[in-house]
VEXGU-995304 format. One record per residue (C-alpha): residue number from 1; residue in three letters; y, x, z. Coordinates in Angstrom, 3 decimals, decimal comma. Layout:
// residues N
pos / code / py / px / pz
NUM / ALA / Y / X / Z
...
//
This chain:
// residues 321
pos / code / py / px / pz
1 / UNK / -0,066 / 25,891 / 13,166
2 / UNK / 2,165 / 28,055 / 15,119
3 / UNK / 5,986 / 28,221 / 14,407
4 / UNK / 6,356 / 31,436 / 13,435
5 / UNK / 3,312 / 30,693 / 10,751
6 / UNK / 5,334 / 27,454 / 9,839
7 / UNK / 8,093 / 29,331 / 8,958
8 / UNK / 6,766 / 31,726 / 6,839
9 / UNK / 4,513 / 29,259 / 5,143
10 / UNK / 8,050 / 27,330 / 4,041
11 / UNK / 10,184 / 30,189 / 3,033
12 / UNK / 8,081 / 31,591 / 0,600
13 / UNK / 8,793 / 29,837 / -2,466
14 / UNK / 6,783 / 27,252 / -4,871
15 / UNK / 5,492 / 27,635 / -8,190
16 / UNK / 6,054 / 24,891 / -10,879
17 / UNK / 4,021 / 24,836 / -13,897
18 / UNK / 5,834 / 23,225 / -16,274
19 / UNK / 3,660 / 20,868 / -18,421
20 / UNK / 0,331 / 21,345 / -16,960
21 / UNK / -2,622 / 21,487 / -20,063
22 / UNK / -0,113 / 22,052 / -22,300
23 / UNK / 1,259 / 25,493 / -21,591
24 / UNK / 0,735 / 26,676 / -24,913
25 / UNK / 3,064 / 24,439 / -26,069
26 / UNK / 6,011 / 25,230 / -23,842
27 / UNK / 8,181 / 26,384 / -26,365
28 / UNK / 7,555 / 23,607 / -28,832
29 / UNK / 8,540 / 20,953 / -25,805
30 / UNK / 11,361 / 22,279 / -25,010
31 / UNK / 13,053 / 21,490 / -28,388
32 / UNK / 13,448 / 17,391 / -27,264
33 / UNK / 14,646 / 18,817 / -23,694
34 / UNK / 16,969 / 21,028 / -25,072
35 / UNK / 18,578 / 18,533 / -27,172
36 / UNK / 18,809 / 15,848 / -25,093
37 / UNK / 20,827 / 18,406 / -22,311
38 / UNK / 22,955 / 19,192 / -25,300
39 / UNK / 23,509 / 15,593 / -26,342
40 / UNK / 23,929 / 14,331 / -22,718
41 / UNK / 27,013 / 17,343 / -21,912
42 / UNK / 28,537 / 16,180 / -25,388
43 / UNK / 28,377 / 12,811 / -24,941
44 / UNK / 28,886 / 12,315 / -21,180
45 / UNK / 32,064 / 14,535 / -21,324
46 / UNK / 33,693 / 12,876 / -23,902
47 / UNK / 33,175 / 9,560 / -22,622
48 / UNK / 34,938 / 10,835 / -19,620
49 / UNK / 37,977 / 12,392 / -21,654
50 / UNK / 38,485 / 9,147 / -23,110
51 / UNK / 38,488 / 7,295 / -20,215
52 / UNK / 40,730 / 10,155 / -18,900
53 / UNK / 43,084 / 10,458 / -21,426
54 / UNK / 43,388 / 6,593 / -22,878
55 / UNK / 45,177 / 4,806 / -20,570
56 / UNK / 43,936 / 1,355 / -22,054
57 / UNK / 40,450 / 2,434 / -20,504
58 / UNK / 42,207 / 2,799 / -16,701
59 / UNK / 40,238 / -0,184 / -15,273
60 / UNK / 38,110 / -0,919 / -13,399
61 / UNK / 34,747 / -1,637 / -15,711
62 / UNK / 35,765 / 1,880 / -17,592
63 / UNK / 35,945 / 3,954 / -14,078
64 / UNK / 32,308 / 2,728 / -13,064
65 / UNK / 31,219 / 3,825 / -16,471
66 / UNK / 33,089 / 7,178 / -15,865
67 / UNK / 30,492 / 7,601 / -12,272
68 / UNK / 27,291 / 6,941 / -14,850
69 / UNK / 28,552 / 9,548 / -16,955
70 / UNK / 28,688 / 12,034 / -14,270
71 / UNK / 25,464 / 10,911 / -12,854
72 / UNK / 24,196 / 11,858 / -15,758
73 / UNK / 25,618 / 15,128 / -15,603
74 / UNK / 24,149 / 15,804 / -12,479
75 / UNK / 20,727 / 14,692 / -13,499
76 / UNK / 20,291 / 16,313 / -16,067
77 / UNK / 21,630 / 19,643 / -14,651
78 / UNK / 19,991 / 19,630 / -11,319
79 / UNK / 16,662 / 19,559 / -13,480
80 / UNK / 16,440 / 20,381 / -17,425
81 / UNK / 18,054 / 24,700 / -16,969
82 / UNK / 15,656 / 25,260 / -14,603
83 / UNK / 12,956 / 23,538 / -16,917
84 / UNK / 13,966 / 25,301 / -19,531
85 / UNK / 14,033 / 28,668 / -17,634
86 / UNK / 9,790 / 27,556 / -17,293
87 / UNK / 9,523 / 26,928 / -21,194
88 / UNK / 11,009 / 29,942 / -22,712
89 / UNK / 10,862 / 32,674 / -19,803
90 / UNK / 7,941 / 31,524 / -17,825
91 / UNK / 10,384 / 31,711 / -14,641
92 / UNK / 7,980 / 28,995 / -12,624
93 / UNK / 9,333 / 30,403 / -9,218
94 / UNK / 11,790 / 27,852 / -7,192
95 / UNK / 12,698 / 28,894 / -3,800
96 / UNK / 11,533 / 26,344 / -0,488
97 / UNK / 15,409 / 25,643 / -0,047
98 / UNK / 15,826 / 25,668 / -4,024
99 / UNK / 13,362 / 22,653 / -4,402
100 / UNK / 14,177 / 20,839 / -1,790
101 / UNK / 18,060 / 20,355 / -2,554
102 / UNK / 16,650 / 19,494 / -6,382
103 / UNK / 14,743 / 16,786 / -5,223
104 / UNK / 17,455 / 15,942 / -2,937
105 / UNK / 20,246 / 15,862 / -5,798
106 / UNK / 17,481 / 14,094 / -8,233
107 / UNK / 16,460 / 10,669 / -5,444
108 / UNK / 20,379 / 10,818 / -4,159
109 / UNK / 21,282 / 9,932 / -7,616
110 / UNK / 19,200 / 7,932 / -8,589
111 / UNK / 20,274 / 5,337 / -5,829
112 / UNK / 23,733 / 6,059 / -6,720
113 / UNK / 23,269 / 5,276 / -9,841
114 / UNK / 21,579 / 1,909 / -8,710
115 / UNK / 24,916 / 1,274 / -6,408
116 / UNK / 27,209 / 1,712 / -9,522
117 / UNK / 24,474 / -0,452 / -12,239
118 / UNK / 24,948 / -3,338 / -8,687
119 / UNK / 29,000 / -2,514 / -8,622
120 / UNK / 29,177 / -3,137 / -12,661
121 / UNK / 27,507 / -6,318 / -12,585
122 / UNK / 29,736 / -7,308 / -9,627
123 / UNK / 32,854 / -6,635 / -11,897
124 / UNK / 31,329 / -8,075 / -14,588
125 / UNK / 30,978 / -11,772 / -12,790
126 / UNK / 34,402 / -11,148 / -11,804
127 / UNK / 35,885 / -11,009 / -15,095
128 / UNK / 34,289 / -13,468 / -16,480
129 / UNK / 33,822 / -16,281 / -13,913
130 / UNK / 36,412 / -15,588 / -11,474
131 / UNK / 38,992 / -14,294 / -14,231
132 / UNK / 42,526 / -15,005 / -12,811
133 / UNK / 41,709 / -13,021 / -9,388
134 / UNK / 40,372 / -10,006 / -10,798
135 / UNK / 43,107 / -7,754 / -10,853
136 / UNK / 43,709 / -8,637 / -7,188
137 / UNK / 39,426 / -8,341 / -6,166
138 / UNK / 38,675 / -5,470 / -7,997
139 / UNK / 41,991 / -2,611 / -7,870
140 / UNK / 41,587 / 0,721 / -8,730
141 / UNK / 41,502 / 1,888 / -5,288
142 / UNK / 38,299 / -0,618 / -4,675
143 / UNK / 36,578 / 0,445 / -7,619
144 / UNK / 36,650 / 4,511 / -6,455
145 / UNK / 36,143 / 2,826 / -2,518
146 / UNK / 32,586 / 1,364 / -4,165
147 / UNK / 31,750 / 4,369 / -5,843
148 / UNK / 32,343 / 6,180 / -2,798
149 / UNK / 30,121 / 3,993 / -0,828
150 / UNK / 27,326 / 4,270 / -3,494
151 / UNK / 27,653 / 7,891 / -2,935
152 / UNK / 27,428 / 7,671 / 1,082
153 / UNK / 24,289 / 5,398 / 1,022
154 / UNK / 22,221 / 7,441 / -1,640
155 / UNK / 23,247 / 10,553 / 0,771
156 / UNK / 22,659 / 8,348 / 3,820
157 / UNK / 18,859 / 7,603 / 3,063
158 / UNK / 17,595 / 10,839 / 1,649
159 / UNK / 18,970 / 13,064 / 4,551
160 / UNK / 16,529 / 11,492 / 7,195
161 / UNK / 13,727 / 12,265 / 4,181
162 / UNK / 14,643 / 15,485 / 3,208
163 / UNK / 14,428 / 16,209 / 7,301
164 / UNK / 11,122 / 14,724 / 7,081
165 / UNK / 9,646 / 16,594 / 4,463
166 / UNK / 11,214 / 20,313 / 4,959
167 / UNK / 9,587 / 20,094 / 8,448
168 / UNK / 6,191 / 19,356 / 7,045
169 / UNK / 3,715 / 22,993 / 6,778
170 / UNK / 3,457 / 23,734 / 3,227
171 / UNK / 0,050 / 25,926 / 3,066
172 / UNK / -2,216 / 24,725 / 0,736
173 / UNK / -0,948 / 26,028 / -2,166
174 / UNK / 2,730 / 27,027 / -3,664
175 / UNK / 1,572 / 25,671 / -6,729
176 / UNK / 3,906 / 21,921 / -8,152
177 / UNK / 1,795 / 20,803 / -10,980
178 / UNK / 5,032 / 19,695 / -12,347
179 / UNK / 8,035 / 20,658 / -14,497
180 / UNK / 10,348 / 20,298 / -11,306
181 / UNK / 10,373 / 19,193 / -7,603
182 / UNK / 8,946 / 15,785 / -7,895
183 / UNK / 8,633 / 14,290 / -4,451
184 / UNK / 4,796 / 12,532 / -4,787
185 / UNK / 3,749 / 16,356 / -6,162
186 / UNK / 5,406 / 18,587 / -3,600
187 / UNK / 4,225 / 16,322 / -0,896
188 / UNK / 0,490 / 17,053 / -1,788
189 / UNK / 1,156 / 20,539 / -0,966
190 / UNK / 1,411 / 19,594 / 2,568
191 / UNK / -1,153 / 20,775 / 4,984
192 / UNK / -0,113 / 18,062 / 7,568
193 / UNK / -0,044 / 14,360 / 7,324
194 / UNK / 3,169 / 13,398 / 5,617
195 / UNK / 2,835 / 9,531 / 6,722
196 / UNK / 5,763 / 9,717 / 8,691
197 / UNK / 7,860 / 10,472 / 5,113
198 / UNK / 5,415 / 8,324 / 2,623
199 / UNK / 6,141 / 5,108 / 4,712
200 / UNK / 9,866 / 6,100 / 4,637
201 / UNK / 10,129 / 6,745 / 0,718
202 / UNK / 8,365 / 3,362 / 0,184
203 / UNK / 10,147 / 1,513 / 2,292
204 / UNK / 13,464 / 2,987 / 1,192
205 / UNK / 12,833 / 2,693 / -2,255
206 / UNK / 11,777 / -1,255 / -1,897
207 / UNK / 14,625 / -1,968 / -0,193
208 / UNK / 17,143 / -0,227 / -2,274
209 / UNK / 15,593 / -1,272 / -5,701
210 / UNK / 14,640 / -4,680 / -4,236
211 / UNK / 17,834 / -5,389 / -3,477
212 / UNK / 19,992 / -3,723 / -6,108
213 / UNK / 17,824 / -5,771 / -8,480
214 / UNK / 17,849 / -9,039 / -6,864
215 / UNK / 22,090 / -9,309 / -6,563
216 / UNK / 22,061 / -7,227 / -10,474
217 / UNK / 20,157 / -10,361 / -11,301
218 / UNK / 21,791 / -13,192 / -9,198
219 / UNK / 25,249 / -11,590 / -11,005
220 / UNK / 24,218 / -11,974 / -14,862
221 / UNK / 22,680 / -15,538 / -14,039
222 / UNK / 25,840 / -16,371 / -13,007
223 / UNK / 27,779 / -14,796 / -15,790
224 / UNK / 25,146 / -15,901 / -18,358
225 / UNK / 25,637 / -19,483 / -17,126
226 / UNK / 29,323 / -19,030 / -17,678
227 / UNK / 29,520 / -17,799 / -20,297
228 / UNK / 27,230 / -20,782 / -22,363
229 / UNK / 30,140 / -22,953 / -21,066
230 / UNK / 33,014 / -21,419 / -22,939
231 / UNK / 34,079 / -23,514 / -25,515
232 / UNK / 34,956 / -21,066 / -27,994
233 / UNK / 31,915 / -19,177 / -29,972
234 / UNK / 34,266 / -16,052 / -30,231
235 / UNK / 35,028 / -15,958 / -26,560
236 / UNK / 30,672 / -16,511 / -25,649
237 / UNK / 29,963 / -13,050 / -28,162
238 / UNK / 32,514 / -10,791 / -26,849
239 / UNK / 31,378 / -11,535 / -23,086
240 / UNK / 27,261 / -11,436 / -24,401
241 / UNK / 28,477 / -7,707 / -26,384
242 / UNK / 30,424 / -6,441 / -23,084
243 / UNK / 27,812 / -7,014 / -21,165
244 / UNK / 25,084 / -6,534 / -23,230
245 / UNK / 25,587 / -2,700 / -23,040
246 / UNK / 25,602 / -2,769 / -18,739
247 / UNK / 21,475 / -4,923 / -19,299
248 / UNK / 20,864 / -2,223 / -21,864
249 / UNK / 21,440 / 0,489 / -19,499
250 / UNK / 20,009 / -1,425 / -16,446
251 / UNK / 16,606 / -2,046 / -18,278
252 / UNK / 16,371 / 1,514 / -18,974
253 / UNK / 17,157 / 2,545 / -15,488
254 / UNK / 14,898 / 0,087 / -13,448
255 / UNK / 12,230 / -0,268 / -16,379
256 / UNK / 11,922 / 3,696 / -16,705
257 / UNK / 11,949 / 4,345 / -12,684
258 / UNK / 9,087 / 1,724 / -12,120
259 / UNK / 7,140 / 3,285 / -14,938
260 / UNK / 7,344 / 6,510 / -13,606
261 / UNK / 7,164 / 5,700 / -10,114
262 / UNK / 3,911 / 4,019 / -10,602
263 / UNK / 2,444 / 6,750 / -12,884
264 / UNK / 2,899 / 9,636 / -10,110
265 / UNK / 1,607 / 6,801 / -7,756
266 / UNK / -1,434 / 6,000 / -10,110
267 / UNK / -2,860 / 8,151 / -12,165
268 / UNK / -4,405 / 4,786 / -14,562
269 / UNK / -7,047 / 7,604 / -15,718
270 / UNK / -3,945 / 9,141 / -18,091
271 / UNK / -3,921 / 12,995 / -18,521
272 / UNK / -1,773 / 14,565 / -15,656
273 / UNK / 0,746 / 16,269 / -18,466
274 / UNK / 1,441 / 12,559 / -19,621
275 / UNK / 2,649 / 11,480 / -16,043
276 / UNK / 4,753 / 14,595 / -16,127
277 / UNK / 5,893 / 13,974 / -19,607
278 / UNK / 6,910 / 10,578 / -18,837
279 / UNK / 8,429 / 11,459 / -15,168
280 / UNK / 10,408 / 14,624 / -17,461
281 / UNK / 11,679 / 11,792 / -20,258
282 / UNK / 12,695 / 9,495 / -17,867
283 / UNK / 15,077 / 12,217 / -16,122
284 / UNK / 16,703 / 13,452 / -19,795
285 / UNK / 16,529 / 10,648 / -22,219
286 / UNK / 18,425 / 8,147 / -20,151
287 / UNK / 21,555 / 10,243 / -19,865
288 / UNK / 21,531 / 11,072 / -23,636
289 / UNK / 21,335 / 7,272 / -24,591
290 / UNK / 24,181 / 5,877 / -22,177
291 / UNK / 27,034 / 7,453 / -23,817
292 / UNK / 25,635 / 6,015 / -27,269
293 / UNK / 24,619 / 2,424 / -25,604
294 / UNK / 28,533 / 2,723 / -24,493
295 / UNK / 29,212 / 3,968 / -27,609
296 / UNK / 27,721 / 1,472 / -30,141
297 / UNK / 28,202 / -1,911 / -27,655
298 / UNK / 31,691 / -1,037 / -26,520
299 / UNK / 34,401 / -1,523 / -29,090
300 / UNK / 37,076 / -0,107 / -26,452
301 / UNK / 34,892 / 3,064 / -25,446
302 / UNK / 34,824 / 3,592 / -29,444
303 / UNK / 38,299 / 3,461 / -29,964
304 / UNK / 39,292 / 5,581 / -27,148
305 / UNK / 36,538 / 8,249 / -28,325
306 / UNK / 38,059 / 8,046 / -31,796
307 / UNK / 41,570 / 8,430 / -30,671
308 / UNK / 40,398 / 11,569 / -28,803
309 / UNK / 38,644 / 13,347 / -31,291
310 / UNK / 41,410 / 12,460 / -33,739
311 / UNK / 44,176 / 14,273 / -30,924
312 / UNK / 41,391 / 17,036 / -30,697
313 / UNK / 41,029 / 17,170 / -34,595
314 / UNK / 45,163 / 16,996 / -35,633
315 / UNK / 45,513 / 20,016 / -32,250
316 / UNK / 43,121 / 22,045 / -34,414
317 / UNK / 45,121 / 22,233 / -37,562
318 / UNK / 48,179 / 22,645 / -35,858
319 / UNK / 47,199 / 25,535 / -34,727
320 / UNK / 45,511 / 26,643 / -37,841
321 / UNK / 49,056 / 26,650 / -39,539
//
């Protein structure tokens, strides 16, 4: 193909169809979508106004919980307007340039979010088995250093891929049989091999989730072997509660990627609208059930949330009288 045809072909834009097979039922769908958006912006912003605003929450474990909440954010706004937009006003176009930053914003955070679910398991085993040298590992400045860092390497590794993939000829068909810019179902849309970017995404992915996993794992061994030695059955809940919440939100990060991954991967003769529901769900639900998982497991996060919406709730009749 000849440049001048290569550039056309990739600056007209794609066409996403939503759920495909279930068109019909676009505007019934979108009710879970929509209220999971709503219920992620609620909770996600208040978690980070309490964090803000109580200074008893200025530490370390709360500001890593502050960069999931924003994650969230992110996620779910880089993908559930525009899905929305497909549901109720059957706006399926997405500019080339449009999907590609979507997708890029969508696989950066995910493996930012697997930096910060590594970084709080690190502070957790600090806390509880190196206790009297925390406030000297793990300073405020170290914590927002680490988050930076997670934020460098998820931007480090999809560059190269988003390269890869933009320069691919996209002339088959403008048609995503998807509800956004999901990397497996764009690349199919290719009319030249896309080896070169498959064997990168794979390997990228292994090594990133591999090892994320491995040291997440490695850390709560630790901690869990720790903790069965405190004396005190008081002292063995409260560490088992505070970090019960981080495996809760772990399991539903790695355990919800993998199932996902490996449904766009393999079809396991399922419909093609339940590999899109499932790829959709695992993009919106998570960031709705974080703030509660923080919400119901953390007894701090609930009295700083409390404390706000009682300062919100006493500003609001003061200026009613």
């Amino acid at each position: 193909m000849s440049t001048t045809n290569r550039s056309n072909t990739n600056s007209s834009a794609f066409l996403l169809m939503g759920i495909p097979g279930l068109e019909a039922l676009h505007m019934w769908i979108s009710i879970p979508f929509c209220f999971t958006y709503i219920m992620s912006l609620l909770g996600n912003s208040v978690v980070l106004l309490a964090v803000r605003l109580e200074k008893s929450l200025h530490e370390p474990m709360y500001y890593f919980i502050s960069m999931l909440a924003v994650i969230d954010l992110i996620f779910s706004t880089a993908v559930v307007p525009k899905m929305l937009g497909i549901f109720w006003l059957d706006l399926r176009e997405i500019g080339f340039e449009a999907c590609f930053i979507q997708m890029f914003f969508i696989h950066t955070f995910t493996a930012v979010e697997s930096g910060v679910l590594l970084a709080m398991s690190f502070d957790r085993y600090v806390a509880i088995c190196r206790p009297l040298r925390y406030s000297t590992i793990l300073t405020s400045s170290r914590t927002l250093q680490i988050g930076l860092l997670s934020l460098a390497r998820g931007a480090g590794v999809m560059v190269p891929l988003m390269c890869l993939l933009t320069s691919l000829p996209y002339c088959r068909t403008r048609v995503i049989p998807h509800s956004y810019c999901e990397h497996m179902a764009v690349v199919e849309l290719a009319c030249a091999d896309p080896a070169a970017s498959d064997l990168y995404s794979l390997t990228v992915a292994t090594l990133l989730v591999g090892t994320d996993s491995v040291f997440i794992t490695l850390s709560y061994g630790m901690i869990l072997r720790s903790v069965m030695r405190l004396p005190s059955p008081k002292a063995r809940l409260k560490a088992l509660r505070t970090c019960g919440s981080h495996v809760s939100i772990i399991l539903l990060f790695y355990v919800g990627g993998l199932l996902s991954m490996y449904l766009q991967m393999f079809s396991f003769g399922l419909a093609p609208h339940v590999q899109v529901l499932v790829a959709d769900f695992y993009l919106t639900v998570p960031p709705m059930l974080n703030p509660l998982i923080y919400g119901m497991k953390m007894k701090q996060i609930q009295e700083g949330i409390f404390k706000l919406l009682g300062q919100l709730v006493g500003l609001g009749i003061s200026q009613a009288d």
